[in-house]
Each structure stands twice: as C-alpha cells, then as structure tokens.
C-alpha positions as CSV (number, residue, x, y, z in Angstrom):
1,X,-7.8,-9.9,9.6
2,X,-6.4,-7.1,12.3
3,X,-3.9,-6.2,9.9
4,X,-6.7,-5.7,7.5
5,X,-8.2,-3.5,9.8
6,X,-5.7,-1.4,11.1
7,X,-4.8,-0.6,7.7
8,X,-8.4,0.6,7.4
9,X,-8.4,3.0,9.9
10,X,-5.0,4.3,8.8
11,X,-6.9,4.9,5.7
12,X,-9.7,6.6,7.7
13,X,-7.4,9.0,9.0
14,X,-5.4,9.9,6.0
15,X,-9.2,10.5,4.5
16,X,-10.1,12.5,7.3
17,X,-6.5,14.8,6.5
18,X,-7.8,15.5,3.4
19,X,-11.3,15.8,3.4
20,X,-11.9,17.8,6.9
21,X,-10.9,21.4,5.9
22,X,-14.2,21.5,3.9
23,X,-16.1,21.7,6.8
24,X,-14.5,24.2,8.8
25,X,-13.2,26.3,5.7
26,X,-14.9,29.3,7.2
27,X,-12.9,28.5,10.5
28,X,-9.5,28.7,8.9
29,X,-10.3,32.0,6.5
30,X,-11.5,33.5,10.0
31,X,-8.3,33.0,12.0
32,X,-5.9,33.0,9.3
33,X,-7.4,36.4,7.8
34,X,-7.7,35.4,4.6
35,X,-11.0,35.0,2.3
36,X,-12.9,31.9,2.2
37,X,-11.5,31.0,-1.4
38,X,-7.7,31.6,-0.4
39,X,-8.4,28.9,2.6
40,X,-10.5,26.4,-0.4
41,X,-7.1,26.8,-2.1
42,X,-5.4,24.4,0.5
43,X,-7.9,21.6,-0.7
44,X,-6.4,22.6,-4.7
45,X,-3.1,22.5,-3.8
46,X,-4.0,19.7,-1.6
47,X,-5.4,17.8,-4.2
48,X,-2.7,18.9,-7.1
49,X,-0.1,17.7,-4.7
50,X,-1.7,14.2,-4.1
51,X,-2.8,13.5,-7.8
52,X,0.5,14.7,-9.9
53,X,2.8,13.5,-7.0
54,X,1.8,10.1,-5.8
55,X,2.8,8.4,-9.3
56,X,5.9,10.1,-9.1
57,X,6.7,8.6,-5.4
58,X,5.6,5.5,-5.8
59,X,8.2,4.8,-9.0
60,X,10.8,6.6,-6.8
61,X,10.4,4.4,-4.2
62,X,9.4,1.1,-5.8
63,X,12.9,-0.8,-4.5
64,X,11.5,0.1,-1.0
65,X,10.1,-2.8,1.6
66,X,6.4,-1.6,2.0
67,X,6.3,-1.6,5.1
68,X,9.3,0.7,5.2
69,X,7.2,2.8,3.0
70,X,4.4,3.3,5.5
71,X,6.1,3.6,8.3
72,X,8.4,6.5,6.6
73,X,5.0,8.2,4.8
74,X,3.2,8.1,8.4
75,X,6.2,9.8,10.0
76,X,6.0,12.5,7.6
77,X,2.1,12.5,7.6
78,X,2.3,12.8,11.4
79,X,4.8,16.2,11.9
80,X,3.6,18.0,9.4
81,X,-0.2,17.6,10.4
82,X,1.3,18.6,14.1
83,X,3.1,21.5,12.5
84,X,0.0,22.6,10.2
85,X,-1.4,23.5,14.0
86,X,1.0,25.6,14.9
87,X,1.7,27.8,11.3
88,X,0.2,30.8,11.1
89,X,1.7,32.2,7.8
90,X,-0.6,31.2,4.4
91,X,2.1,30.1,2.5
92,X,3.4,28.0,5.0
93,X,0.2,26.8,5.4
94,X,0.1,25.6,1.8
95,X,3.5,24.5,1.6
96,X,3.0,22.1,4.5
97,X,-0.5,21.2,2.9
98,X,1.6,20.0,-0.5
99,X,3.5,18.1,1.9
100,X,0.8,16.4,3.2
101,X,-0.5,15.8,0.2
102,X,2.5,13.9,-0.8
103,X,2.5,11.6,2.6
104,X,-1.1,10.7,2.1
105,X,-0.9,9.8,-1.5
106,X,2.1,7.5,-0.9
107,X,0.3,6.0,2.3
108,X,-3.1,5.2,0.6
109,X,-1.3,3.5,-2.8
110,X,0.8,1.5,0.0
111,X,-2.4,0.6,2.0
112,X,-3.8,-0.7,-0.8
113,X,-0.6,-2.9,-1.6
114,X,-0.6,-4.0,1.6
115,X,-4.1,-5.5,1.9
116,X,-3.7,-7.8,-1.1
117,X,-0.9,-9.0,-0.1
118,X,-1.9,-9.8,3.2
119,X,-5.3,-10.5,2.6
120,X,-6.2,-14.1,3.3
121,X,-6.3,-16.4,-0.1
122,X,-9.2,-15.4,-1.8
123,X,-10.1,-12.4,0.4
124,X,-7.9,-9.6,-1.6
125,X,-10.8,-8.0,-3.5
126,X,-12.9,-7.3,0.0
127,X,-9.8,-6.7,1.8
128,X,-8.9,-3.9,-0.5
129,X,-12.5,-2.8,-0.5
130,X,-12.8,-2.6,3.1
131,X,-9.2,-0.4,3.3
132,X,-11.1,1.7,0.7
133,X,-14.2,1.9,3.1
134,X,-12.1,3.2,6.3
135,X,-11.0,6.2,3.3
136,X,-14.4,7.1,2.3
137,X,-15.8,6.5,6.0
138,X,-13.8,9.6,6.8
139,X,-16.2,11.8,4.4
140,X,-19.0,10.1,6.5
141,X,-17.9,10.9,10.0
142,X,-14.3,12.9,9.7
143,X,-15.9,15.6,8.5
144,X,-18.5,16.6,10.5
145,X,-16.5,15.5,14.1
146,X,-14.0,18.1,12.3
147,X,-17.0,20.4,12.4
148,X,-17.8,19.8,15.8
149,X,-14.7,20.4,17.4
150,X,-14.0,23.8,15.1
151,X,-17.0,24.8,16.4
152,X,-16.1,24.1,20.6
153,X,-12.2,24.8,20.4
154,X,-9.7,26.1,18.1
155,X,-9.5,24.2,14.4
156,X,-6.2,23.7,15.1
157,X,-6.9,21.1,17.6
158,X,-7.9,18.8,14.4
159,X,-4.8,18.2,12.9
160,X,-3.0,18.1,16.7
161,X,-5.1,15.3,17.1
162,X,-4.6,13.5,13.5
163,X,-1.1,13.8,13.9
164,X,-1.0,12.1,17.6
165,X,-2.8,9.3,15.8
166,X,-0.9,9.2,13.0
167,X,2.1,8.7,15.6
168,X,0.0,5.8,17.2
169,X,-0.8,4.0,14.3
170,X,2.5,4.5,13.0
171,X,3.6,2.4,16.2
172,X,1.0,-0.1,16.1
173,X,2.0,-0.4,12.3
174,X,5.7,-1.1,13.3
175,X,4.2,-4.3,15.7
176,X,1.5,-5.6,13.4
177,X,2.8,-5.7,9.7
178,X,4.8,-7.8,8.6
179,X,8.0,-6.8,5.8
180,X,6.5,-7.0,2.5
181,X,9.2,-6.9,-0.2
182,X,7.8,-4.5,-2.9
183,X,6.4,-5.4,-6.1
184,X,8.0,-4.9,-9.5
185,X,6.3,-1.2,-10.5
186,X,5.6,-0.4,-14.0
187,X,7.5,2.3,-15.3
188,X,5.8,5.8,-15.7
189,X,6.3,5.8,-19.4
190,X,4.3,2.6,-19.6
191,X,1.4,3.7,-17.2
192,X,0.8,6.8,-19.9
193,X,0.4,4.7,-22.3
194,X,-2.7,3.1,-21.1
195,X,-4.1,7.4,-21.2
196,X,-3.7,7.0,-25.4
197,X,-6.1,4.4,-25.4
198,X,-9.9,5.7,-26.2
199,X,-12.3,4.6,-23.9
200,X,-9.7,4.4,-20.7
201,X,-9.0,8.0,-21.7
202,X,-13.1,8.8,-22.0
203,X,-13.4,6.7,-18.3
204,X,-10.5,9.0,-16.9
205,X,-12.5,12.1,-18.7
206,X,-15.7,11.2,-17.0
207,X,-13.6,10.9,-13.1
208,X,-12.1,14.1,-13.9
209,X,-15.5,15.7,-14.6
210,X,-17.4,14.0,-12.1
211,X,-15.2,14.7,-9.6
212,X,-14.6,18.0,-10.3
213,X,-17.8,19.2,-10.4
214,X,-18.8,17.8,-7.3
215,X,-15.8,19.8,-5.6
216,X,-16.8,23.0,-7.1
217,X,-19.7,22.9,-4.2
218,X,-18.7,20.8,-1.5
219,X,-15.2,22.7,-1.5
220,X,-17.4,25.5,-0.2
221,X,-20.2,23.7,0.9
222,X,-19.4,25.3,5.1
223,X,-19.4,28.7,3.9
224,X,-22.5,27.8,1.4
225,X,-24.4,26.5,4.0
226,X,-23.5,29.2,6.4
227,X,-24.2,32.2,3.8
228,X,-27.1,31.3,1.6
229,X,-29.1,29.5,4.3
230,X,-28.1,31.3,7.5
231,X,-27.3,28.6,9.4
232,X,-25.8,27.8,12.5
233,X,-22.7,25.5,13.2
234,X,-24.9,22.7,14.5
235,X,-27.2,22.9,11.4
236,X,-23.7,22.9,9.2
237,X,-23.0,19.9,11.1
238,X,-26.2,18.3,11.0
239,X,-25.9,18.8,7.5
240,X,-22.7,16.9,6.8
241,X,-23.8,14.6,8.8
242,X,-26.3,13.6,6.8
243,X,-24.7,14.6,3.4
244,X,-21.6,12.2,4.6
245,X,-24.2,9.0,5.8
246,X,-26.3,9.8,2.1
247,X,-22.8,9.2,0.5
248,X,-22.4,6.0,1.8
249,X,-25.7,5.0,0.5
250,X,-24.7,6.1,-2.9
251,X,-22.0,4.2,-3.2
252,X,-23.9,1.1,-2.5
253,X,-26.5,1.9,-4.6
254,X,-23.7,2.6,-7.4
255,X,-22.4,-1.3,-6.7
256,X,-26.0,-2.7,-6.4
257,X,-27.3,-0.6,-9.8
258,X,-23.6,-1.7,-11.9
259,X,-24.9,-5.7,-11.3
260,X,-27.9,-5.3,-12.2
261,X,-28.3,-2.7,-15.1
262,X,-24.6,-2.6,-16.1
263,X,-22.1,0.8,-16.1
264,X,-23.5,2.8,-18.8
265,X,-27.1,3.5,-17.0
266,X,-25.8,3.4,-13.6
267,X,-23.0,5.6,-14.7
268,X,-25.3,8.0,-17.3
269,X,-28.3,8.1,-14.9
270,X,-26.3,8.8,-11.7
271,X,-24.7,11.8,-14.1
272,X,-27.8,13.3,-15.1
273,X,-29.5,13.0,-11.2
274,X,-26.3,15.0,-10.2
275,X,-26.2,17.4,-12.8
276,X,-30.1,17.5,-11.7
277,X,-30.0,17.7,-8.2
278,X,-26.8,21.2,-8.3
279,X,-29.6,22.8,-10.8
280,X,-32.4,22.8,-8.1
281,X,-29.7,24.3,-5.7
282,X,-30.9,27.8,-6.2
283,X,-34.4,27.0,-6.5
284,X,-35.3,25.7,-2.9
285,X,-35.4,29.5,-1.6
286,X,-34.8,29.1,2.6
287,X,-36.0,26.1,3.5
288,X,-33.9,24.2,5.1
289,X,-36.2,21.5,5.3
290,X,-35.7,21.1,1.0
291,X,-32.4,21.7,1.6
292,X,-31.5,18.2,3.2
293,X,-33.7,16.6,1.2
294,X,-31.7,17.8,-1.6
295,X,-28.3,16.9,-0.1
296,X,-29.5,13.3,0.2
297,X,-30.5,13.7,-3.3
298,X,-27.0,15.1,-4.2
299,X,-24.9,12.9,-2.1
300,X,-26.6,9.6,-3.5
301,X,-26.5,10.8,-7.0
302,X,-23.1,12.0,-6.8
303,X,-20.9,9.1,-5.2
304,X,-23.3,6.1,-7.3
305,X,-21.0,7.0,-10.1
306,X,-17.3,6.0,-8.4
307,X,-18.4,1.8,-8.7
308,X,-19.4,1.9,-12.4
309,X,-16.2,4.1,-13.2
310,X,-13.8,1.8,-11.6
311,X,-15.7,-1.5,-12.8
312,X,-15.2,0.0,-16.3
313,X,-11.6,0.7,-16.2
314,X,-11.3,-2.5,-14.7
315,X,-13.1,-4.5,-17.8
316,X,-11.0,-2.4,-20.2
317,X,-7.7,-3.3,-18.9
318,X,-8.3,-6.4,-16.1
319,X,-4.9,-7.3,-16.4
320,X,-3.3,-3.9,-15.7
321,X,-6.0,-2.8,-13.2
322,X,-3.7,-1.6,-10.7
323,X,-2.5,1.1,-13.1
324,X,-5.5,2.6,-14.4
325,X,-7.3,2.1,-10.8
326,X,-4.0,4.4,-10.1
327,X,-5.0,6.8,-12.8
328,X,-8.3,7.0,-11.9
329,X,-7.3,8.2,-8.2
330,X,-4.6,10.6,-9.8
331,X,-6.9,12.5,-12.4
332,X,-9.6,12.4,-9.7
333,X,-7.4,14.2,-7.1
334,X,-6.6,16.7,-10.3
335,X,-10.5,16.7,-10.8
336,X,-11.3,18.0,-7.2
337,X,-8.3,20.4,-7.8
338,X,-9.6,22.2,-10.5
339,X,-13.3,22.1,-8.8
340,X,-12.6,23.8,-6.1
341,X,-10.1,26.4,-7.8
342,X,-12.9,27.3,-10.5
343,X,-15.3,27.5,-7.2
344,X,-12.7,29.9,-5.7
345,X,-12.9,32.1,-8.5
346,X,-16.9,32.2,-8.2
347,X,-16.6,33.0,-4.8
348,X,-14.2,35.6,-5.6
349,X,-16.5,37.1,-8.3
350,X,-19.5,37.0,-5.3
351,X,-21.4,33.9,-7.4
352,X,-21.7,31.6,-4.2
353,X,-25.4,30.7,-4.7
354,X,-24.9,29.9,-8.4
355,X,-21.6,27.5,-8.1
356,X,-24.2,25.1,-8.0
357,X,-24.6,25.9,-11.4
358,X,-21.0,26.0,-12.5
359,X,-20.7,21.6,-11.4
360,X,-24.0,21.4,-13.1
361,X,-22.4,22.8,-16.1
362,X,-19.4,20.6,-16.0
363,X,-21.6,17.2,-15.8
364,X,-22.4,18.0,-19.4
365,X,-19.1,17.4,-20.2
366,X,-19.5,13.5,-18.3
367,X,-22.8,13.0,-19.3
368,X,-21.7,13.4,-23.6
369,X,-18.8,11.7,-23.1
370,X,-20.3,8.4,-21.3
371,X,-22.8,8.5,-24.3
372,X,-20.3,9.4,-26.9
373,X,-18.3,6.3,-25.8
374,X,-21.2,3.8,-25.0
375,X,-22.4,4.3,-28.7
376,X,-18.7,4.0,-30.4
377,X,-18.7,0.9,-28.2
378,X,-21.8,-0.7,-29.5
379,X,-20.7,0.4,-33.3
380,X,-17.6,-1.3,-32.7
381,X,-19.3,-4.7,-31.0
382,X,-21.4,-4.3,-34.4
383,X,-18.8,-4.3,-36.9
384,X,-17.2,-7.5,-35.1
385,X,-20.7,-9.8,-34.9
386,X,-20.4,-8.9,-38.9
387,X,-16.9,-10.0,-39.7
C-alpha cells in the first residue's frame, strides 16, 4: 500500500505543477512585466502541451519498463521546474512550461499504470482512485500554499521547491517500485477511432466544454478576485482555500448523485448549477461575504460533473476504458486550453467582471449536448424493446 501512496503524492505534485500558477498569476505578470493574460497563457500552452502531447509520448515510449518511464519523466519534470525559477525571458518561460507539460502528462498516464498493476488483487479501482485523489488534492491545498508563499517570498521559490521534491520522490521512486514491464499500447490510429463513435464523441464534447468554461474564470480567478473585489492576498488565499476544499465536496457529491440518480441528472443538473452559479458572478456587487458563498456554490457545481463523465465513457466502452478515460484527460487538458486563451482575450479587451459570463455561455453548448444525447439514447433503447 506505500507504493500506492507514494505514487499519490507524486501525483499531488505533478497537480500542484500545473494547477499553482492560477493563484499567483498576478505574481508572475508583475515580475515578469508582462499583462496578466500573457502570464494565463503559460496555463494554455501548459494545457495544449499536456493534452495533444501525452498520447503522442506514451505510444512513443510504450516498449519502455514503467518504471523507467517515471523515473526518466520525474528527471525531466524536476530540472525544468528548477530552471522555470531561474528564466526570466517570456518565451523561455513558455517553452520550459511546454516542457513541463510534456513530463507531467507522461508521469500521470504512468502513475496511473502503475497503481493497477501494483494494486493488491481486487484493490486496482480504489488504488487508481486514490492516485487520482493525490492529483486533484493539489487544487485543494497546492494552490493556495502557492498563494501563500507568493505572497511572503518571491514566486519563484514554488517551483524551486517542486523541483527539490520532484528530485526526492524521484529517489524514493527508484527504492520503492518495483520494474513493471509495459503493457501492449493501442496504436493511435485505433484510439481515434473510438472519437467517430456518437455518444463517446458527445461525452468528450461535454469534458471539453465543461472544462473549458470553468478555466475561462479560474484561469484568472487571482487577478479577479484581486480587481473586482479589492482584495488582499490573504482574502485571495482564503478564497482558494475554500474554493479548493468546496471542490472536493463536489466531486463526492458527483460520485454519491451518479449511484443514486444515474449520469444524465447528475451530469445535466450539475451543468445547469454551474452555468447558474458564473451568471450570478456579476450580480453579488462587493460583498465578499456573497462572494464565498458563491464559490462554494461554483466549486461544488462545477467539479460534480467529472464522476458522471467518466462513469459514462466507461459504460460506453468498459472494455477499452483506458483509452477513452485517456481521451477524456486529453480533450480536457485542450478544454482548459482554450478557456483560459478565450479568457485572455477578455481580459485583453478589459471584460474581467463579465468572463463569468463568457463560461456561462459555453455550458450551453454541454448542457444541449447531454440532452441531445440522453434523448437519441432513449429513442434508440425504444426502437430495440420493439424489435
């Protein structure tokens, strides 16, 4: 079970690489003298990098021991988050982010490799879950420690200290896990294929939107915060402290809802409280007091949505649900991409109150699709009963 969990908290760190730069994006437009929307880019090309990439990688290294594979993807991960401290140029800066992006995708498919395989018999669906949980902890608490130590020493103290760690995990990885030989991958030809088919194309449709309307504003939510409600850095921590703890609740609610009332009401409800909770963004004037209440709100409405996608892709294709759980990471690292470019070119265009708005807009998109392919679905079941 210690292999379990240090593969958890290697996934804990490579979520914290990747989701920490939204909470001190203001930080890094500062010192870097660039806008606040030239720094969000480093989460786009972060994102691009990870979602377009990883499948790429993965098929490219498939003859590789997966151990090997981590160990390699750490070492990587580990200079060029030390080096991303000591660049100063912008380019550079997104260059080494692309690199990054690269090292963390390959690491998280790996991690997630590893745990079934090592997993005890029986134990490889909560083993993988729990490597998932060290990822989306780092949303919980990765983000706002980043905060905290933006706001008491220089940002680039952060990725200093996630590449140190990376270096001690990466040794503690070399005494713990075992070789793994690597599994036989399924060519990237044949992955695409699943993509044709309807309703795993309308699930991957729904991640893309859902996903990238929530990065649209929590892309900028630092700057957001800091702008539209005057705020100071320990209410902009506060505040993503909270937001990340509200997340966590979501997701379980998400699991416990997709039990008991199925995907389609978790999945369509949770859409519309979303698409609800961005509108009443610009609504809630100053008070900060309305605004946590409606991060919770956001938070829990936005992240009850990731079980029911992922239980759907699963039913649609249970014997290939590595691959389309693959997709579904891929076009929701594409997702995020393109939420937090199109919020760039808001904030460009001086629209930060109303990029709220703009993800609300978006979850239209989800919300006709989910119903779109829920009815097809129940026409087809229909036709079937009759033959």
């Amino acid at each position: 079970m210690w292999k379990i969990y240090l593969l958890a908290v290697i996934s804990f760190l490579n979520g914290a690489s990747e989701y920490v730069i939204a909470g001190i994006l203001d930080k890094i437009a500062e010192s870097s003298n660039i806008s606040v929307s030239s720094a969000g880019q480093l989460i786009t090309v972060f994102s691009i990098a990870f979602g377009v990439g990883t499948p790429f990688l993965i098929a490219f290294t498939s003859k590789l021991d997966r151990k090997k594979l981590l160990v390699y993807a750490l070492t990587v991960f580990s200079v060029i988050n030390i080096l991303i401290a000591t660049i100063t140029g912008y380019e550079m800066l997104i260059v080494a982010r692309i690199i990054s992006a690269l090292s963390a995708g390959v690491i998280q498919v790996t991690l997630l490799t590893l745990a079934a395989v090592l997993a005890a018999p029986g134990k490889q669906g909560s083993s993988i879950a729990t490597v998932i949980m060290g990822n989306s902890t780092a949303l919980v608490i990765g983000v706002p420690i980043g905060r905290v130590v933006a706001s008491h020493y220089d940002w680039n103290i952060i990725f200093i200290g996630l590449g140190v760690i990376g270096l001690i995990l990466l040794f503690l990885a070399l005494l713990i896990i075992p070789k793994v030989v690597a599994e036989e991958v399924v060519p990237l030809r044949d992955q695409f294929k699943f993509i044709m088919q309807p309703r795993i194309a309308a699930a991957l449709l729904i991640t893309f939107v859902w996903l990238g309307s929530y990065s649209i504003l929590f892309t900028y939510i630092s700057p957001y915060l800091l702008d539209i409600f005057s705020m100071s850095d320990q209410g902009v921590t506060l505040a993503l402290f909270i937001f990340g703890i509200a997340s966590a609740i979501g997701s379980k609610i998400g699991g416990l809802s997709t039990d008991k009332w199925g995907t389609f009401r978790t999945l369509a409800g949770g859409m519309i409280l979303h698409a609800t909770a961005l509108l009443l963004f610009p609504f809630i004037g100053q008070s900060i007091f309305l605004l946590y209440i409606l991060l919770i709100f956001w938070a829990i409405a936005a992240w009850s949505s990731g079980t029911p996608i992922q239980f759907q892709l699963i039913s649609l294709a249970p014997a290939a649900s590595g691959i389309v759980l693959s997709l579904h990471s891929a076009i929701g690292q594409v997702g995020m991409a393109a939420g937090a470019g199109i919020g760039g070119i808001a904030v460009n265009h001086s629209l930060l109150n109303y990029i709220p708005w703009i993800g609300a807009l978006a979850l239209v998109i989800g919300i006709v699709t989910t119903l779109l392919d829920n009815s097809l679905s129940k026409r087809k079941q229909t036709k079937q009963s009759l033959q």
